[in-house]
C-alpha positions as a Markdown table, in Angstrom:
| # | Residue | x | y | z |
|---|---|---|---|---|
| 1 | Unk | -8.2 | 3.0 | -90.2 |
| 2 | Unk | -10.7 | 4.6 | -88.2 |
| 3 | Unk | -10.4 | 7.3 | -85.9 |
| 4 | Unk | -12.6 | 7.9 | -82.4 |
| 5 | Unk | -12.7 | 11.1 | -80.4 |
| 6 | Unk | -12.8 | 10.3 | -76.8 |
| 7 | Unk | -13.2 | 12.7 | -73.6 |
| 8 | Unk | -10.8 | 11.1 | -70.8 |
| 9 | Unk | -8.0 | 9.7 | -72.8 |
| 10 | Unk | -6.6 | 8.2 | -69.3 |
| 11 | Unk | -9.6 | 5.9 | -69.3 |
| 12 | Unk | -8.7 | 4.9 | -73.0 |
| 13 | Unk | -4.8 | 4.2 | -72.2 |
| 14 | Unk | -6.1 | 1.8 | -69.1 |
| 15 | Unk | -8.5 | 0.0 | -71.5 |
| 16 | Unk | -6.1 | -0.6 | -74.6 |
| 17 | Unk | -3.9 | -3.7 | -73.4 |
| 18 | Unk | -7.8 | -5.9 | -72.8 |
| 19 | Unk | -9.2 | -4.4 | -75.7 |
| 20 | Unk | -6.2 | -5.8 | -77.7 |
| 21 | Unk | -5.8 | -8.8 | -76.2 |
| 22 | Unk | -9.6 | -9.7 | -76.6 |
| 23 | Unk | -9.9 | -8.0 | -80.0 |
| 24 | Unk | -7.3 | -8.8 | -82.7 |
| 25 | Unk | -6.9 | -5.2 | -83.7 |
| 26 | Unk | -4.1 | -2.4 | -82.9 |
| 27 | Unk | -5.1 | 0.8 | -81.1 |
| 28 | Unk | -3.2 | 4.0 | -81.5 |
| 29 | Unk | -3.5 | 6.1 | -78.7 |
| 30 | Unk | -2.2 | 9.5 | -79.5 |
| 31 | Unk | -0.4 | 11.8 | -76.3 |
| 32 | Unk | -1.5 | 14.9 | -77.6 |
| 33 | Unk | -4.5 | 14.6 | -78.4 |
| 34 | Unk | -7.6 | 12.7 | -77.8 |
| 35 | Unk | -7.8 | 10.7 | -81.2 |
| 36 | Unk | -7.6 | 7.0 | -80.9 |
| 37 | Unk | -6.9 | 5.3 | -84.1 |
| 38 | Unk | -7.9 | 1.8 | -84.6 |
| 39 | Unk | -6.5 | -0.4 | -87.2 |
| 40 | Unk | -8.0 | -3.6 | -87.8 |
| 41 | Unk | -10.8 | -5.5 | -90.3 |
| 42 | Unk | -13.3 | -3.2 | -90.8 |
| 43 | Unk | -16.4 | -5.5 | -89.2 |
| 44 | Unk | -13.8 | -5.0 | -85.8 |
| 45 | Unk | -13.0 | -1.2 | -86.3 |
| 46 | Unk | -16.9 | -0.8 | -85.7 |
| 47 | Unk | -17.4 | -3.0 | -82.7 |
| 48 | Unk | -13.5 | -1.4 | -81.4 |
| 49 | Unk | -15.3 | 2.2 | -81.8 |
| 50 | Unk | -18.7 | 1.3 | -79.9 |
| 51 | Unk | -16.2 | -0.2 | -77.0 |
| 52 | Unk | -14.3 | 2.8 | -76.8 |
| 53 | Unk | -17.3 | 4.7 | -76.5 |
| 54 | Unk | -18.4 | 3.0 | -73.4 |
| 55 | Unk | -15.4 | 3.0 | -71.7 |
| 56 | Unk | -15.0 | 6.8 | -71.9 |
| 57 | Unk | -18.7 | 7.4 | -71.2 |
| 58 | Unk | -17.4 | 5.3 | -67.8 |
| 59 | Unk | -18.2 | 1.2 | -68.1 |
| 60 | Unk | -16.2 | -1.3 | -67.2 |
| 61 | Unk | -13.7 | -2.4 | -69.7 |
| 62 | Unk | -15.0 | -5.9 | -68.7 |
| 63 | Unk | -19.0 | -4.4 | -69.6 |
| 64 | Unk | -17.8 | -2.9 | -72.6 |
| 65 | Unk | -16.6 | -5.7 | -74.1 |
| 66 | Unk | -20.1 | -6.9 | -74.4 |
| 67 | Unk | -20.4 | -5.7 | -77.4 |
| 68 | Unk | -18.0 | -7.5 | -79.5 |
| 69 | Unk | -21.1 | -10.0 | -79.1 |
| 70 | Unk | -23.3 | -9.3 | -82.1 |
| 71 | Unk | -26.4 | -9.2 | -79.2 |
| 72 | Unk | -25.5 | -6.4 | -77.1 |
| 73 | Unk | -26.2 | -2.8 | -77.5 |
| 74 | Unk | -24.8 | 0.5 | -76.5 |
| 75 | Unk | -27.9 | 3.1 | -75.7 |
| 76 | Unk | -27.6 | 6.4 | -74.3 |
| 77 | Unk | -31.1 | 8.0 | -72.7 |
| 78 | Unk | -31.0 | 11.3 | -72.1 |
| 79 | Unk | -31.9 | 12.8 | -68.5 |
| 80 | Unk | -33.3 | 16.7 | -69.8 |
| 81 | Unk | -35.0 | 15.1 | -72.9 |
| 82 | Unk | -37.1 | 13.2 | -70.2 |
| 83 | Unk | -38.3 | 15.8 | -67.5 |
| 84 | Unk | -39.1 | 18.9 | -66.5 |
| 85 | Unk | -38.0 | 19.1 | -63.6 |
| 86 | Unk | -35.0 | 21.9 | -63.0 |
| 87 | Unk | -32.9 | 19.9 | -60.4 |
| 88 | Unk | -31.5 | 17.5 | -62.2 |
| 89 | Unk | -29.6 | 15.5 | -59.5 |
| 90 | Unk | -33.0 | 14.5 | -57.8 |
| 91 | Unk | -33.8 | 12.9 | -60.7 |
| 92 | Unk | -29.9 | 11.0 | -61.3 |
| 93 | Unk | -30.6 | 10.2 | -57.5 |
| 94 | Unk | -34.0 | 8.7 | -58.1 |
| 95 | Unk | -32.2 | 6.5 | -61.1 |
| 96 | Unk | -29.6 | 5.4 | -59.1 |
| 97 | Unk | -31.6 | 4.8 | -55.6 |
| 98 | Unk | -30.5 | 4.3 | -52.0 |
| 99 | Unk | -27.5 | 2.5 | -52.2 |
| 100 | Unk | -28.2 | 2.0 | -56.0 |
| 101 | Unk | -30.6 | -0.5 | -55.4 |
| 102 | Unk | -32.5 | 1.2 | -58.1 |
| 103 | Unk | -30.1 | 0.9 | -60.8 |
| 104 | Unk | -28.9 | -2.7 | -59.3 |
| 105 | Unk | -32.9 | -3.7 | -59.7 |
| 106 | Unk | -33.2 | -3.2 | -63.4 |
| 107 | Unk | -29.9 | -4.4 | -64.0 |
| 108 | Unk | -31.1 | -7.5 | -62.4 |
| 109 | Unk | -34.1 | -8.1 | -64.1 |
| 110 | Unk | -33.1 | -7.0 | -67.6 |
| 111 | Unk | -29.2 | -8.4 | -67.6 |
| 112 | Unk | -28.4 | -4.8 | -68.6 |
| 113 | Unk | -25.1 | -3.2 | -67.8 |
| 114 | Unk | -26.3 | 0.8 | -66.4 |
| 115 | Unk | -24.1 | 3.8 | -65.9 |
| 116 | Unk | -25.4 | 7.2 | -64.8 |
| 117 | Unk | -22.7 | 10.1 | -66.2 |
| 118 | Unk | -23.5 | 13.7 | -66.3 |
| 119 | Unk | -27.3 | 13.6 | -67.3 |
| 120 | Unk | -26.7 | 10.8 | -69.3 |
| 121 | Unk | -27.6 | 7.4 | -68.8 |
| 122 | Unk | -25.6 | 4.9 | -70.6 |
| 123 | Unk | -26.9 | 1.2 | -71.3 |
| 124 | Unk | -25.5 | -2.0 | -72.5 |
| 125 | Unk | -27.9 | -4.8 | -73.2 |
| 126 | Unk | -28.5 | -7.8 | -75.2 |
| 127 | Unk | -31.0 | -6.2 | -78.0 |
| 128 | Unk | -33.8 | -8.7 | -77.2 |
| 129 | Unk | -34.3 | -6.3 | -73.4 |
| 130 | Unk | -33.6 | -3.0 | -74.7 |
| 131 | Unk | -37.1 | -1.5 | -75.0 |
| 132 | Unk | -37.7 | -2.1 | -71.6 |
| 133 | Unk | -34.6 | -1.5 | -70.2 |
| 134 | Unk | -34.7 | 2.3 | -71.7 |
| 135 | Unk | -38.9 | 2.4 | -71.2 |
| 136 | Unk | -38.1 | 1.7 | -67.5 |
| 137 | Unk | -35.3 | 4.2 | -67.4 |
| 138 | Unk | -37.2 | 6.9 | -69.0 |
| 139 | Unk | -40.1 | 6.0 | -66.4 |
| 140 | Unk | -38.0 | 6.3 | -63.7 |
| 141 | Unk | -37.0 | 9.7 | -64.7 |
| 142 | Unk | -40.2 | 10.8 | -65.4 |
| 143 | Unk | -41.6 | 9.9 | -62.1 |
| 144 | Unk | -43.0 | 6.7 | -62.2 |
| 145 | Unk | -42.7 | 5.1 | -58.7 |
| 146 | Unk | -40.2 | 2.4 | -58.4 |
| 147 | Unk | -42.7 | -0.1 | -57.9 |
| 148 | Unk | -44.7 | 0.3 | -60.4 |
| 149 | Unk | -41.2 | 0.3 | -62.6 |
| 150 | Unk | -40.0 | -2.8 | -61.2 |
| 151 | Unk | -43.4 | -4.7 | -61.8 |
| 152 | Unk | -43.2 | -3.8 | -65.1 |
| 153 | Unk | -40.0 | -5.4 | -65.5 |
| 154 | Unk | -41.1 | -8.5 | -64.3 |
| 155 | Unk | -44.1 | -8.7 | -65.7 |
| 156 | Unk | -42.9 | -8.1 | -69.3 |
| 157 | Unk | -40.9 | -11.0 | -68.1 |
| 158 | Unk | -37.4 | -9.0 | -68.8 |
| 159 | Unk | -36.0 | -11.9 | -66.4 |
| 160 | Unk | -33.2 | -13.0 | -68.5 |
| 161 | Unk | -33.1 | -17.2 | -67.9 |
| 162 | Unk | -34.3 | -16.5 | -64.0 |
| 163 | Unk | -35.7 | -19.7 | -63.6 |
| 164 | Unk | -33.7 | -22.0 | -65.9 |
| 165 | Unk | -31.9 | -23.2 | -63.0 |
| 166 | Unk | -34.4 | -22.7 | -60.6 |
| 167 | Unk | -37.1 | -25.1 | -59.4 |
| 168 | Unk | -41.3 | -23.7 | -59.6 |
| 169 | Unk | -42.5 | -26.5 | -58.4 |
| 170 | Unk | -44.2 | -27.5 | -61.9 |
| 171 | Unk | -43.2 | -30.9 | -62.9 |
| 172 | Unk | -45.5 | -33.6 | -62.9 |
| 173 | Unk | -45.7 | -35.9 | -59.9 |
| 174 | Unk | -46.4 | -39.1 | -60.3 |
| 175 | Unk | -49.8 | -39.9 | -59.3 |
| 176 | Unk | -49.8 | -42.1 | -55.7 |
């Protein structure tokens, strides 16, 4: 059995019937005090554990879940490690963007999951994109301008499958 420490125990008490019915494991979620016990194989108490810890850092139980795939990843990039600067909600606010375009943007072109908690920024992705979903990420917070960012992205071709159903215009036409 293996025991997790988690902030918002509310969060954990919402998550526990999917988690269960996804995982075949049992979770013990003690009222007093903010220990969640998970009893299962031991290959599942590991994935369980990194699950929990994204939904109390604030995914989606749906997000989270990810990582029962052996692919996906759980990062966490630290906003002070990053900068300077003393007003830290500029930079969360530069992450995030108008509307959270910015954080929608590299979510779209790297099929990463992105949460912004605190002065943390918390990741899921499939392992192949996570250098350049946390290089883009720490960019961001560093300054870099968006564009620059997103051009990156694309160019590092961080497009998960974009054009596998999509139509460039390359096949061969039959000569006339």
């Amino acid at each position: 059995m293996r025991n997790v420490v988690v902030e918002s125990l509310n969060k954990i008490k919402k998550a526990v019937p999917a988690i269960e019915n996804k995982v075949k494991i049992k979770l013990v979620v003690s009222s007093k005090s903010s220990v969640v016990g998970i009893k299962g194989g031991e290959l599942n108490e590991y994935l369980v554990e990194k699950v929990l810890r994204a939904v109390d850092f604030g995914f989606d139980v749906d997000d989270a879940l990810l990582l029962m795939g052996e692919d996906f990843v759980l990062e966490f990039v630290g906003v002070k490690e990053h900068t300077h600067r003393k007003k830290l909600s500029d930079v969360r606010a530069r992450l995030i963007g108008t509307g959270g375009k910015a954080k929608r943007a590299i979510e779209n072109l790297t099929g990463a999951v992105i949460v912004v908690s605190g002065n943390r920024v918390g990741v899921i992705v499939d392992a192949e994109h996570l250098d350049t979903t946390v290089q883009a990420i720490e960019s961001l917070i560093q300054g870099a301008k968006h564009g620059n960012v997103f051009a990156r992205l694309e160019k590092q071709n961080a497009n998960r499958g974009r054009f596998d159903n999509e139509d460039l215009g390359l096949k061969l036409v039959s000569s006339l």
